[in-house]
C-alpha positions in Angstrom: 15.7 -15.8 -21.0 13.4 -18.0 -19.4 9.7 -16.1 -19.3 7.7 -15.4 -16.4 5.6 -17.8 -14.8 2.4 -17.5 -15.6 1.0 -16.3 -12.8 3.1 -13.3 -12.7 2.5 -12.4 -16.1 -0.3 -9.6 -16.5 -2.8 -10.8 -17.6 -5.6 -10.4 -19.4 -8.4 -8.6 -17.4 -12.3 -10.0 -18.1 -14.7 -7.1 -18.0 -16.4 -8.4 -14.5 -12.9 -8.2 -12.8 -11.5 -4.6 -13.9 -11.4 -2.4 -11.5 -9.3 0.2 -13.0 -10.8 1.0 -16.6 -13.1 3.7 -14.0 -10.5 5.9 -13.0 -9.0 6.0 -17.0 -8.7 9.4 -17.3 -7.2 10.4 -14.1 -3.7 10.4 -13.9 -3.2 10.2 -10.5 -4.5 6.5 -10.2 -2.1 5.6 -13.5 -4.9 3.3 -14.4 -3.4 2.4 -17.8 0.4 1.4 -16.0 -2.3 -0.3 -12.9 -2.0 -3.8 -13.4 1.6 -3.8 -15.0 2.8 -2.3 -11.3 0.9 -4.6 -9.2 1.6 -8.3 -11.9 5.3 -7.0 -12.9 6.7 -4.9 -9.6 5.7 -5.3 -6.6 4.7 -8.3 -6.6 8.2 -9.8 -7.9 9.8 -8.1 -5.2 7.8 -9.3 -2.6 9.7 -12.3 -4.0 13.0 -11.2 -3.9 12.8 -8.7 -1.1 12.0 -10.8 2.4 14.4 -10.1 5.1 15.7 -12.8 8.0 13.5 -13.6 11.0 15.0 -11.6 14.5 13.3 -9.6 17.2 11.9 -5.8 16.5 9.8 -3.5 17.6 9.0 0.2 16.3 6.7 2.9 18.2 5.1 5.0 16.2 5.1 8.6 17.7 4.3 10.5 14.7 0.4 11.3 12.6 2.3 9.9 9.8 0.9 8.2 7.2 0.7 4.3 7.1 3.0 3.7 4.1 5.6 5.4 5.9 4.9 3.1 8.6 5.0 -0.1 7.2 8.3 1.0 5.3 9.8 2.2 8.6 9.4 -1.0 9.4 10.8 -3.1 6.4 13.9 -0.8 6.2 14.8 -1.8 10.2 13.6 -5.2 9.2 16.2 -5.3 5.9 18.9 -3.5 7.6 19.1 -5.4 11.3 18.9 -8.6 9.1 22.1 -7.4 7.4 24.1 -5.6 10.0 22.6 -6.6 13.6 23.3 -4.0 16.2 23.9 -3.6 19.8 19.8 -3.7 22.1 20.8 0.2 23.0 20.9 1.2 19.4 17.4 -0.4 18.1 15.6 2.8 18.9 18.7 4.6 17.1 18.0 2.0 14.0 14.3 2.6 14.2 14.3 6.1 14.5 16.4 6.7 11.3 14.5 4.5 9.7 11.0 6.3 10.0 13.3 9.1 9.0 14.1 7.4 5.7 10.5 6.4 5.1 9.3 10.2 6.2 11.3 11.1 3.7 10.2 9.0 1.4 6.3 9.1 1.6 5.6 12.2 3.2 4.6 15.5 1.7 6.2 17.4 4.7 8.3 14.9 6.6 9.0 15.7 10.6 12.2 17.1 11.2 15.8 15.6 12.6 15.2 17.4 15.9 11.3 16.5 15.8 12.7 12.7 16.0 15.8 13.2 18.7 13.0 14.6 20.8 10.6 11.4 20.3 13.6 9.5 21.7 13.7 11.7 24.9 17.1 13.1 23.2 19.0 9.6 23.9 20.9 10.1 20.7 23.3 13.1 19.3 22.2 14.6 16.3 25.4 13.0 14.1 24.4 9.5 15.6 21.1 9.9 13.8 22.1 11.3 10.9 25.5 8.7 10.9 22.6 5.4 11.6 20.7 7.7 8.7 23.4 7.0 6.4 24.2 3.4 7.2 20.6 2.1 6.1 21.4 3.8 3.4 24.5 2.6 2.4 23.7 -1.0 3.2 20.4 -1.4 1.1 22.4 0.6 -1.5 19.5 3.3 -1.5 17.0 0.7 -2.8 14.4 1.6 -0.5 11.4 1.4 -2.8 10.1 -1.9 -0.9 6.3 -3.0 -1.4 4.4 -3.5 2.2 1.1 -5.0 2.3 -0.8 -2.0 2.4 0.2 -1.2 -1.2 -2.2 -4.4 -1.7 -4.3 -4.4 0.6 -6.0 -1.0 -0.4 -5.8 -2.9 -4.1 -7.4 -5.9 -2.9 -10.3 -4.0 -1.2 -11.2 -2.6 -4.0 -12.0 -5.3 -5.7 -15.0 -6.4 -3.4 -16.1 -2.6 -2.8 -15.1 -3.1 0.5 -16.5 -0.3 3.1 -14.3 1.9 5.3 -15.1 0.1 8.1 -14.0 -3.5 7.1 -11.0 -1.9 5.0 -9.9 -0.2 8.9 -10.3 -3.8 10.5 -8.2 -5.4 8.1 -5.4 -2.7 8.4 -5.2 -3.3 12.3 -4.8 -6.9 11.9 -2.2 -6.1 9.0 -0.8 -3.5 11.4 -0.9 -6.0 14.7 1.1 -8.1 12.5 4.3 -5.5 12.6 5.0 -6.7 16.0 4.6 -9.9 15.6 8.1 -11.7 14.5 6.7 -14.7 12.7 5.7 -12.5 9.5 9.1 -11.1 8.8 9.4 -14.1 6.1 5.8 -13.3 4.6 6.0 -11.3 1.8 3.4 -8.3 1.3 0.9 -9.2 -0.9 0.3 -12.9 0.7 0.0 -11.2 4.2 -2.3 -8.4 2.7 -4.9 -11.0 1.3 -5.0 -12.7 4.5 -5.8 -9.9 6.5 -8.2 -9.2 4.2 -10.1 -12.6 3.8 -10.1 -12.5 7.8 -11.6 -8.6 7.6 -14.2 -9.9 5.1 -15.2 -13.2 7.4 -15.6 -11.1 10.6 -18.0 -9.1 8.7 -19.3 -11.5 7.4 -19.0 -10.3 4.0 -18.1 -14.1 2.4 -15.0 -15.1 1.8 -12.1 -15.2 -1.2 -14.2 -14.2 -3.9 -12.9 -14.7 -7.7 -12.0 -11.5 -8.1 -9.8 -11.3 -5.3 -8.2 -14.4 -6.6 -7.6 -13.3 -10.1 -6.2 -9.8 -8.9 -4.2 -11.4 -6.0 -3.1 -14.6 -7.7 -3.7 -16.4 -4.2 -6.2 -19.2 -3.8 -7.8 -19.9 -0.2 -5.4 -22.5 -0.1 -2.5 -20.3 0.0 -3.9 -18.2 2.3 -4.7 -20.9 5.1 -1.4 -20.9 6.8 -1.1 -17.0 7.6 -4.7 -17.1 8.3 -3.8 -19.4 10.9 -0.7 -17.3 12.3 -3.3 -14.4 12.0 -5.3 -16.2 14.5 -3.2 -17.3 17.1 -1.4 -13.8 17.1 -4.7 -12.1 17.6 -5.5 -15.4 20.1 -2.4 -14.4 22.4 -2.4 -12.2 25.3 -2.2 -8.9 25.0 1.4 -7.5 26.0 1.4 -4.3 28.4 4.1 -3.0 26.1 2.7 -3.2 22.6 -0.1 -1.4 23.1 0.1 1.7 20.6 -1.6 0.2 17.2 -5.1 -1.5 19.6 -4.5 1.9 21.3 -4.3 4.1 18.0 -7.7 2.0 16.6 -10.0 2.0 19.5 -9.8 5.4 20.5 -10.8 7.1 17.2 -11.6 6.4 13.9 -8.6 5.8 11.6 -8.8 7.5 8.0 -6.8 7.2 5.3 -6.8 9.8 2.6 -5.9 7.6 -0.1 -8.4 4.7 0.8 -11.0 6.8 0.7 -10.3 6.8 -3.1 -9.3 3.7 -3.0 -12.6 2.5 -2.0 
């Protein structure tokens, strides 16, 4: 068996670029399985699992958290790029899938009825819990995808990044869900991105070396989704796909997590 390359191998970490040996006794940050996850995991199968380009779009209606979100999101993405379905059904699709991913990530997921309602009761109950058990079926209950904000919490970290720049970064991350052209671009790549463009705005510098020892990505590879980064933010805005600017300019947008994160 051929071994890894070797920059997917975990490797070694120098003193000046750990960022985990602090949280060693807490169990919750699994500081000691950290960099094994993030080298060995999810950032093969950000590799392996990158769905076809088509048209989507997903409203979120719900104070759910942003990993159930993004995975919403991947699951339509992985399942319409398998199946296809009929324009009437994409709400149907999408609406299962923030089921899934409810289920999934939240501690107290919304219920069946709480999503027929957000759909203005379009759909029967047993046609959601049917599409339910379609996505399912066809991504063989592997649902455990990595989104870029697995990373790009990670990546913060590493340059003790603020709230504030960490919350610009996640609404370009998050602008980039309705955007088609980053179906192909896996997680972590689209993460760092995000992030180098957060960290320029602020004027924070640029891809430091940490962030390209944790990341494995050089400015180099960066460059070309920095550039779809900046013509999506570029474009007109579209009377339709307001939600996310909506959801960031009204009010402050906190994660729990990131605030340990960070």
């Amino acid at each position: 068996k051929d071994p890894l390359p070797v920059h997917l191998q975990s490797p070694e970490i120098p003193p000046e670029f750990d960022i985990d040996s602090e949280h060693a006794g807490d169990c919750i940050f699994s500081a000691g399985y950290a960099k094994e996850i993030y080298y060995q995991f999810l950032f093969i199968l950000c590799l392996v699992l990158i769905a076809a380009v088509y048209w989507c779009n997903i409203a979120e209606n719900y104070q759910l958290s942003h990993e159930t979100l993004y995975l919403a999101v991947k699951l339509t993405d992985h399942y319409l790029s398998r199946m296809g379905t009929n324009e009437e059904f994409f709400q149907l699709v999408g609406c299962a899938a923030m089921l899934i991913a409810s289920k999934f990530e939240e501690r107290i997921p919304p219920s069946i009825d709480d999503f027929l309602h957000s759909c203005d009761d379009a759909y029967k109950r047993s046609q959601l819990i049917t599409m339910e058990v379609s996505i399912l079926n066809v991504l063989n209950f592997d649902i455990n995808i990595p989104v870029p904000y697995h990373f790009l919490c990670r990546y913060a970290k590493c340059v003790g990044g603020n709230m504030e720049t960490l919350t610009l970064a996640r609404y370009f991350c998050e602008l980039s869900l309705q955007d088609m052209v980053f179906l192909p671009v896996r997680g972590s790549l689209l993460a760092s991105a995000c992030l180098l463009i957060a960290l320029v705005t602020k004027d924070l510098g640029g891809w430091t070396p940490i962030l390209q020892f944790h990341s494995s990505y050089a400015v180099g590879d960066l460059a070309p989704v920095v550039r779809k980064l900046h013509h999506m933010l570029s474009k007109p805005s579209h009377s339709k796909l307001e939600a996310i600017k909506s959801k960031y300019f009204s009010s402050p947008v906190v994660c729990k997590k990131c605030l340990y994160c960070i």
